[in-house]
C-alpha positions as a Python dict, from the first residue, in 0.01 Angstrom:
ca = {
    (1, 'X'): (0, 0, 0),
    (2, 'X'): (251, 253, 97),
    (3, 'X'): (419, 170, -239),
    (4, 'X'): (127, 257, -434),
    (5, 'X'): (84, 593, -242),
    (6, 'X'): (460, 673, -297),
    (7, 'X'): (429, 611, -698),
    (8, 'X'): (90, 782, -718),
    (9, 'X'): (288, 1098, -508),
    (10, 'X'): (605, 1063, -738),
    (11, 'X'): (379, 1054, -1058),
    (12, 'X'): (220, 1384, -957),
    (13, 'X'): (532, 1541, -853),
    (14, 'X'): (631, 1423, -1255),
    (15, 'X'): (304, 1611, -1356),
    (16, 'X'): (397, 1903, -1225),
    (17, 'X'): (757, 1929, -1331),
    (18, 'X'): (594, 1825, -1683),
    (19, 'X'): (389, 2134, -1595),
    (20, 'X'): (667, 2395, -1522),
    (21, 'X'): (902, 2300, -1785),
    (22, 'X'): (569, 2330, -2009),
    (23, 'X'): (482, 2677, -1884),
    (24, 'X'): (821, 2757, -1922),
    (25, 'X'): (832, 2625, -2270),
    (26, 'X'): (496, 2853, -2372),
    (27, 'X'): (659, 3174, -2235),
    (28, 'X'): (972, 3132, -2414),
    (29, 'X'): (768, 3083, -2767),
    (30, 'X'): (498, 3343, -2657),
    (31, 'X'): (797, 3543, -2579),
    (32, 'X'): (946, 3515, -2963),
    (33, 'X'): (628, 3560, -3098),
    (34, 'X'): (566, 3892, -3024),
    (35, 'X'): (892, 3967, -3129),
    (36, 'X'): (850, 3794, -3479),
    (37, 'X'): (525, 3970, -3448),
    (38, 'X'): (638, 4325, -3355),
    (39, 'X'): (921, 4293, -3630),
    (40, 'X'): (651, 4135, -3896),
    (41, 'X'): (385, 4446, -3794),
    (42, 'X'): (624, 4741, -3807),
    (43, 'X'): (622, 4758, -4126),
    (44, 'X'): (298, 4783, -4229),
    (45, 'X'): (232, 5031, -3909),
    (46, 'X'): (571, 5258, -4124),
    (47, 'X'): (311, 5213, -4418),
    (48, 'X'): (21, 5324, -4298),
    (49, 'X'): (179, 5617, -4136),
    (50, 'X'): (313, 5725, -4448),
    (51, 'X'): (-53, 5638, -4608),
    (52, 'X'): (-209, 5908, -4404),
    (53, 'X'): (78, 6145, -4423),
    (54, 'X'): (8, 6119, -4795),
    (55, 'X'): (-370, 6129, -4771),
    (56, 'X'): (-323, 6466, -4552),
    (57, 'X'): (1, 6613, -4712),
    (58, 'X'): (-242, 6583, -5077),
    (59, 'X'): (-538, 6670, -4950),
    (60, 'X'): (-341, 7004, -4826),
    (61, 'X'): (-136, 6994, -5140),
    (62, 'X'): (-420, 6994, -5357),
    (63, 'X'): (-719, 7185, -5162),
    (64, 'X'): (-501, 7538, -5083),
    (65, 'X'): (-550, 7830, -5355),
    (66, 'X'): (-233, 7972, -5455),
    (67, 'X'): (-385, 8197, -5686),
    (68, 'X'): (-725, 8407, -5687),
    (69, 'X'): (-903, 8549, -6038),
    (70, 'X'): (-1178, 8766, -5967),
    (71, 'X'): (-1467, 8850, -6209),
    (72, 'X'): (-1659, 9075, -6184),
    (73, 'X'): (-1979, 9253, -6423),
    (74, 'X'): (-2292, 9285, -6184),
    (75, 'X'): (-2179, 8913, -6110),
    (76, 'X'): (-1855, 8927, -5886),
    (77, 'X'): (-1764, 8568, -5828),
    (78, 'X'): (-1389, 8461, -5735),
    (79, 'X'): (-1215, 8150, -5813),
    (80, 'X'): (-930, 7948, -5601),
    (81, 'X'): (-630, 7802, -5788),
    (82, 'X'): (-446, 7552, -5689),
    (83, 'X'): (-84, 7482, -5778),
    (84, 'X'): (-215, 7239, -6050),
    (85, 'X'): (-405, 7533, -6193),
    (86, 'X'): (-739, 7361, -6106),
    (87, 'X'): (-1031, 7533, -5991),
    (88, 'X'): (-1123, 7438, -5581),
    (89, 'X'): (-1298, 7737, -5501),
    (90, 'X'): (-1598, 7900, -5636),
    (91, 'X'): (-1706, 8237, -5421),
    (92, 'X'): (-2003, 8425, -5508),
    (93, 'X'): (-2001, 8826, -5383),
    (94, 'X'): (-2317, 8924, -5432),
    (95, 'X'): (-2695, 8779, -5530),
    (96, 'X'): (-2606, 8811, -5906),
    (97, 'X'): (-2292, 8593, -5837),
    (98, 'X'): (-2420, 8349, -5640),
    (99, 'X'): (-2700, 8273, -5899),
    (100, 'X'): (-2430, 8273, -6180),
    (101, 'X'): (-2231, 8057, -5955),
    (102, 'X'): (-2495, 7807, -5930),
    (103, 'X'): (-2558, 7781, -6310),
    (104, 'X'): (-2159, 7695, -6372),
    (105, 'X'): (-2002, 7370, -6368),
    (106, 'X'): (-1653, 7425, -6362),
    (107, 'X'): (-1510, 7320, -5984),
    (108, 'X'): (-1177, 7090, -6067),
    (109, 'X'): (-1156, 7210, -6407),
    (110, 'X'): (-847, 7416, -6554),
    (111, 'X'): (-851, 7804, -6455),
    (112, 'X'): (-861, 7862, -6865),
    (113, 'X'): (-1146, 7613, -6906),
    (114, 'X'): (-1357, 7765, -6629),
    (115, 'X'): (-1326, 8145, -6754),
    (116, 'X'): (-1400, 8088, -7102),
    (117, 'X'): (-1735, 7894, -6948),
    (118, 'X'): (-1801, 8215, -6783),
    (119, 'X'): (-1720, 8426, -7047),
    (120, 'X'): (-1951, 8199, -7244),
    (121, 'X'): (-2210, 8182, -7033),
    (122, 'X'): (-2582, 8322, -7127),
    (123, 'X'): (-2675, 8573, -6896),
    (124, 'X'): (-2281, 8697, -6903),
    (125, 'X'): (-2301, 8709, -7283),
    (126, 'X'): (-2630, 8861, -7262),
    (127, 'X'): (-2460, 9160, -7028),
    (128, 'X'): (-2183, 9208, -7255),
    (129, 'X'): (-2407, 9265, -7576),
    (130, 'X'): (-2577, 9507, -7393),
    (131, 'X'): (-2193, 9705, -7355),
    (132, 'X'): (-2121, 9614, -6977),
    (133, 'X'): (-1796, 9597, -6875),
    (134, 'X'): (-1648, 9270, -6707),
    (135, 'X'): (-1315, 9274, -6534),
    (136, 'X'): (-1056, 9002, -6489),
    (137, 'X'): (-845, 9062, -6179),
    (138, 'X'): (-558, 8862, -6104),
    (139, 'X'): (-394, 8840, -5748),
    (140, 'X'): (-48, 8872, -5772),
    (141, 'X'): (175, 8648, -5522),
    (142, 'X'): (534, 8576, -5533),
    (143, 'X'): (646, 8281, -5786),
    (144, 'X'): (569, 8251, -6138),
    (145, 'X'): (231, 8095, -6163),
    (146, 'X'): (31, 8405, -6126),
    (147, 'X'): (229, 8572, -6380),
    (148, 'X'): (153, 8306, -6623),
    (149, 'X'): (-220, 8322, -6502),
    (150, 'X'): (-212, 8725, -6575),
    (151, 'X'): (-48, 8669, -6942),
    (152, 'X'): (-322, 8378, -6980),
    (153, 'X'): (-600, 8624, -6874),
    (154, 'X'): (-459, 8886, -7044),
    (155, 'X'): (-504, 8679, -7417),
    (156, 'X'): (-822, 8547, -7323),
    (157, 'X'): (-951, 8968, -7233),
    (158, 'X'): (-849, 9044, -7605),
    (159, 'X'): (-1099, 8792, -7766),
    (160, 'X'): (-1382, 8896, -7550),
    (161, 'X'): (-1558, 9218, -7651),
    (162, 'X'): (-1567, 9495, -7309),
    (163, 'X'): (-1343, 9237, -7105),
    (164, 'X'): (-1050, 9398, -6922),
    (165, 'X'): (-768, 9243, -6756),
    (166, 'X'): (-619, 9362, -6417),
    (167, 'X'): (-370, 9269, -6141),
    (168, 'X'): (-375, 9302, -5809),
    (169, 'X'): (-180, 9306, -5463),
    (170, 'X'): (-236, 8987, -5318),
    (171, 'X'): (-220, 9177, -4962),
    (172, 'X'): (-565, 9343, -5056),
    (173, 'X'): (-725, 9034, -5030),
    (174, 'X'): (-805, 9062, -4685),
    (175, 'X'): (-933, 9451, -4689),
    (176, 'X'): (-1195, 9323, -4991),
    (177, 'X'): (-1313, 9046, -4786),
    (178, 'X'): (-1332, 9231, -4482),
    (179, 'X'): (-1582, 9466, -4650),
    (180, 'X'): (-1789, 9201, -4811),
    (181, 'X'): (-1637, 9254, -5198),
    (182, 'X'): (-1453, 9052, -5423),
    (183, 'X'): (-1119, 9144, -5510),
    (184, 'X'): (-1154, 9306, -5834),
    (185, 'X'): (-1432, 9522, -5711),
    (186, 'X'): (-1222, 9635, -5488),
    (187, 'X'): (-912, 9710, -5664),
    (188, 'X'): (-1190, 9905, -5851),
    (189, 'X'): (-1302, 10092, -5509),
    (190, 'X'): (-934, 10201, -5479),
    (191, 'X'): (-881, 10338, -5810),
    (192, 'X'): (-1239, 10557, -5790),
    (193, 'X'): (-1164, 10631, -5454),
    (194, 'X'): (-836, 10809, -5572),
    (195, 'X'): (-1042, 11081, -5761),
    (196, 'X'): (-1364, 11056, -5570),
    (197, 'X'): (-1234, 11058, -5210),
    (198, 'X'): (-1591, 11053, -5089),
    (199, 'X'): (-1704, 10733, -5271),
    (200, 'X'): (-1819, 10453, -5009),
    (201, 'X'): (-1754, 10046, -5069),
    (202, 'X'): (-2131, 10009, -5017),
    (203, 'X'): (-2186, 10251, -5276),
    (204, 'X'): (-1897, 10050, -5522),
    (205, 'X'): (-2062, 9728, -5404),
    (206, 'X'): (-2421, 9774, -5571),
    (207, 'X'): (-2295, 9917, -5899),
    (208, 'X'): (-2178, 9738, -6226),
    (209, 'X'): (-1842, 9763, -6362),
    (210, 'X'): (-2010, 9918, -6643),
    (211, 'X'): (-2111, 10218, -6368),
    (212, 'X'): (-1798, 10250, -6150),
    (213, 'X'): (-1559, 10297, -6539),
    (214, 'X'): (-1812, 10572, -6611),
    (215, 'X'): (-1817, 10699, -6280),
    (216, 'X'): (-1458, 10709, -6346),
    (217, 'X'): (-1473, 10881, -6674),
    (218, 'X'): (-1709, 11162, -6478),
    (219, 'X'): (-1476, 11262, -6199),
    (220, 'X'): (-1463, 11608, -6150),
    (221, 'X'): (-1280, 11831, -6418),
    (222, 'X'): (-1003, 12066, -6405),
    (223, 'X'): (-983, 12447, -6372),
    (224, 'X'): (-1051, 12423, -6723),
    (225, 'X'): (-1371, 12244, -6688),
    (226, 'X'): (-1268, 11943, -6865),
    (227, 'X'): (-1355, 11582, -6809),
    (228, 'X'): (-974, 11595, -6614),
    (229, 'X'): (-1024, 11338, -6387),
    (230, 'X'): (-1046, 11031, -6691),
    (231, 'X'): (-693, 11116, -6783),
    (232, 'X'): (-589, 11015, -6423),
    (233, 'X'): (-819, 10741, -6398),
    (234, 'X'): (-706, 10615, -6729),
    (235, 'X'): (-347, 10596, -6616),
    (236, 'X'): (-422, 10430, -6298),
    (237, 'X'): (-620, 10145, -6463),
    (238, 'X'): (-304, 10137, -6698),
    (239, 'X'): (-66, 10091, -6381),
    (240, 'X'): (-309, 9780, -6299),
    (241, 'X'): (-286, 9597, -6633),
    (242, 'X'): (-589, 9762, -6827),
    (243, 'X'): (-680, 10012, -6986),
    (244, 'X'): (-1021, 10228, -7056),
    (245, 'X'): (-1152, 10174, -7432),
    (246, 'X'): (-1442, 9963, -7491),
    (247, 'X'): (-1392, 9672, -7674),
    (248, 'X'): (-1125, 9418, -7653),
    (249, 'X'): (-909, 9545, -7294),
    (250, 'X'): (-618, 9383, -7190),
    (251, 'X'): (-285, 9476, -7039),
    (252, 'X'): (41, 9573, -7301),
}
């Protein structure tokens, strides 16, 4: 009997030992499995960092206006450029603009592409026959894709009938916003403001282009009682890349 007990005891003391070495066994694989693991998954965490770095980085790359073209007949409407001279932005200035804004179909579409549409478009057309004035205003910024969007504008001003072509300081951007106009109106407002120091941005704001280049024309005379102020108005515009005959305008 006390044989039997002895075996029995010395076969569990065998279990257990059989146990430990086990346990010990399991931790040293569990222990080189998460390292195979860790060394098998780091890679494809490095990828999918760099995934979203890329998904982020283009979304920024692609989404931020480096340029701005304003437009501007009743309709003042601006559009964003981005650095692949796409459209991203369409901004409408006034109730005119945003219903001219609505009709167009030109987000994501080259910056050449989506002025000819407006140029093209009906009610614009319709505007033009009737000999308003539109203005193309170009934001200038350092580097040279605005200047190749100016000399682009510039071309497309000449085969439009009462189109003129403008640039900009980029730093004005902010004053035109601030008071609710696009940026060619408001290069506009600076340039009437120079002979009509009394002329208000709310006043600019509800007139056509058509209005604000005669207003122009109309500025008070010299000593002599002529129409002096158009020869100084005319000049300015010319300093901004137009100039004031009806027809085909365009900067030389």
């Amino acid at each position: 009997m006390n044989d039997r007990i002895k075996e029995a005891f010395d076969q569990i003391q065998a279990g257990e030992d059989l146990k430990d070495r086990t346990r010990l066994f399991l931790l040293q694989k569990t222990g080189r499995t998460k390292k195979t693991w860790r060394m098998s998954v780091q890679p494809l965490v490095s990828a999918a960092v760099c995934l979203l770095f890329l998904l982020f980085g283009g979304h920024w790359f692609y989404f931020t206006p480096t340029a701005k073209i304003s437009i501007d007949v009743n309709p003042s409407i601006e559009l964003g450029i981005n650095r692949l001279d796409r459209v991203i932005v369409v901004e409408a200035y006034n109730e005119d603009g945003r219903e001219l804004a609505a009709s167009l179909n030109i987000r994501f579409k080259n910056y050449q592409d989506a002025v000819s549409q407006i140029l093209e478009n009906e009610q614009v057309a319709v505007m033009l026959s009737q000999d308003e004035v539109i203005t193309i205003t170009v934001m200038e910024s350092k580097g040279p894709q605005s200047v190749r969007i100016l000399s682009d504008m510039e071309s497309c001003a000449a085969r439009h009938q009462n189109t003129y072509c403008y640039s900009a300081d980029s730093g004005s951007v902010a004053a035109a916003h601030e008071h609710g106009m696009s940026c060619g109106k408001y290069r506009a407002f600076l340039e009437v403001q120079k002979l009509r120091p009394d002329i208000t941005p709310d006043q600019i704001q509800s007139m056509t282009m058509r209005e604000i280049r005669d207003l122009m024309e109309q500025a008070p005379g010299d000593e002599n009682g002529s129409a002096g102020g158009s020869d100084e108005a005319e000049a300015s515009c010319n300093r901004h890349r137009g100039h004031g005959h009806h027809g085909n305008g365009h900067d030389r």
